[in-house]
Residue, then its C-alpha position, 0 to 999 in steps of 0.5 A: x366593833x368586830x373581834x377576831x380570835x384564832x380557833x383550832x380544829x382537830x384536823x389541824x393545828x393551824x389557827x383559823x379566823x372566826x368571826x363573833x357574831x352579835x345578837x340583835x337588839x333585843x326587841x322589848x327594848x327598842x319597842x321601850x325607846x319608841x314608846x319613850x320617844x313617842x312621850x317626849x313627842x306628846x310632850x312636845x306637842x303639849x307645849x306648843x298648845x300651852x304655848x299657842x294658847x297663851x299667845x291667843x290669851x294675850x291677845x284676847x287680853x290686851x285686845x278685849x277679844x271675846x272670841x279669842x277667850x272662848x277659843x282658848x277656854x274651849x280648846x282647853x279640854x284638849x290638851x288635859x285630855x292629852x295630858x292624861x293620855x300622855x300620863x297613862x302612857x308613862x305609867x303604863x312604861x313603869x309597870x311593864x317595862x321596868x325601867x332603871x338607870x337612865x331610862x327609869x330617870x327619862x320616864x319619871x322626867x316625862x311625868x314630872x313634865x306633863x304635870x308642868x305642861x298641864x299648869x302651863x296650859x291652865x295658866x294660859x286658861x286664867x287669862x283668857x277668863x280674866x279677859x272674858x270676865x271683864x269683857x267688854x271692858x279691858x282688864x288692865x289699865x292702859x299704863x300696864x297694857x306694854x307691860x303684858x305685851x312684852x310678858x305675854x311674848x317672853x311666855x309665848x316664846x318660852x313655850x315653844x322654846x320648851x317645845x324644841x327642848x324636850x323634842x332635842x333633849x339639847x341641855x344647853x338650849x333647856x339652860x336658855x330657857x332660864x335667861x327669858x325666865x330672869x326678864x319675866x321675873x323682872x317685869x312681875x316685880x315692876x308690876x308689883x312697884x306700880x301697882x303698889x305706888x300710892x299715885x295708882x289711879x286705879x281702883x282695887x278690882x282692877x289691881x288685883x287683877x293685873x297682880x294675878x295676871x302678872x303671877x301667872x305669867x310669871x309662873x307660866x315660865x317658872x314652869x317651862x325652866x322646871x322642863x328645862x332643868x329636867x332636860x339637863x339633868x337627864x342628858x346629864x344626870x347632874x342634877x340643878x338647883 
């Protein structure tokens, strides 16, 4: 907005305009927002590698595809490596930034976020090591394999909805993040019934197997709404129970 006020000069007493000229935007505070941005686009890109890496996971799962489990076990290291770089990076913003209000809430958001990546990522990792410690038999039954499938996809999907979530800030795309989270839940609690029904065919190796698959599935989302809940609350600044 631009302010006009009268002055007056000693040669005259009729007033004159002026204009209110604004200082530009201090620069420590917009190097601040690019490096802020620059978290939130490393966040980003850490969830579409969790996201690829556990959609490569369940193919190797569901297919017995040894190579694609070496794939994602080796292209593991990447993303912790990100992760940690990524983690310095907000540090280092607390320390010579010192940020507060909204700001301070964005920083401490993102290293809340990257820890959640990371298990998204070593999620991902369970399975493709389930698949190749089984290899070359399958890991889970024929009766459970569309059960997986159908997890597997909601889990890939989530992953790069949170992508889209964190590189938006939308909070009303982060709310729908819970709804995929709700049809992953339901999937792990049938796996439980089927596993536990006294006509299992199958023998105990391969039930605990499907049950630590189906929790880590089941986490891989929980961890991609705790992103969302955190997208919400700083477009907010409610907080999510």
């Amino acid at each position: 907005m631009l302010w006009i006020y009268p002055t007056y000069s000693r040669a005259s007493t009729k007033p004159h305009v002026a204009r209110r000229q604004f200082l530009p935007l201090n620069p420590m505070r917009s190097a601040f927002h690019k490096q802020l941005d620059a978290l939130r686009g490393s966040i980003g890109d850490m969830c579409g590698l969790a996201g690829t890496a556990m959609q490569q996971a369940t193919q190797a799962l569901l297919e017995a595809d040894i190579v694609l489990a070496e794939t994602v076990i080796s292209n593991h290291h990447s993303l912790v490596i990100q992760a940690a770089r990524t983690e310095t990076d907000a540090i280092s913003l607390l320390a010579l930034q010192a940020p507060v209000a909204a700001d301070l809430r964005a920083v401490f958001s993102s290293l809340q976020n990257v820890a959640d990546v990371d298990r998204m990522g070593a999620l991902a990792l369970h399975v493709a090591k389930t698949a190749r410690r089984r290899h070359p038999a399958r890991a889970i039954p024929d009766d459970v394999t569309d059960y997986f499938a159908e997890m597997g996809r909601i889990a890939v999907n989530i992953g790069y909805d949170a992508k889209d979530v964190v590189l938006s800030g939308d909070p009303d795309k982060a709310a729908k993040l819970a709804d995929d989270d709700d049809a992953m839940d339901e999937l792990h609690r049938h796996l439980f019934t089927v596993v536990m029904d006294h006509q299992w065919p199958h023998p105990v190796a391969t039930a605990v197997d499907v049950t630590l698959l189906s929790r880590y599935y089941e986490r891989f989302a929980d961890h991609a709404v705790e992103i969302g809940r955190r997208v919400i609350f700083q477009a907010t600044g409610t907080p999510i129970t």
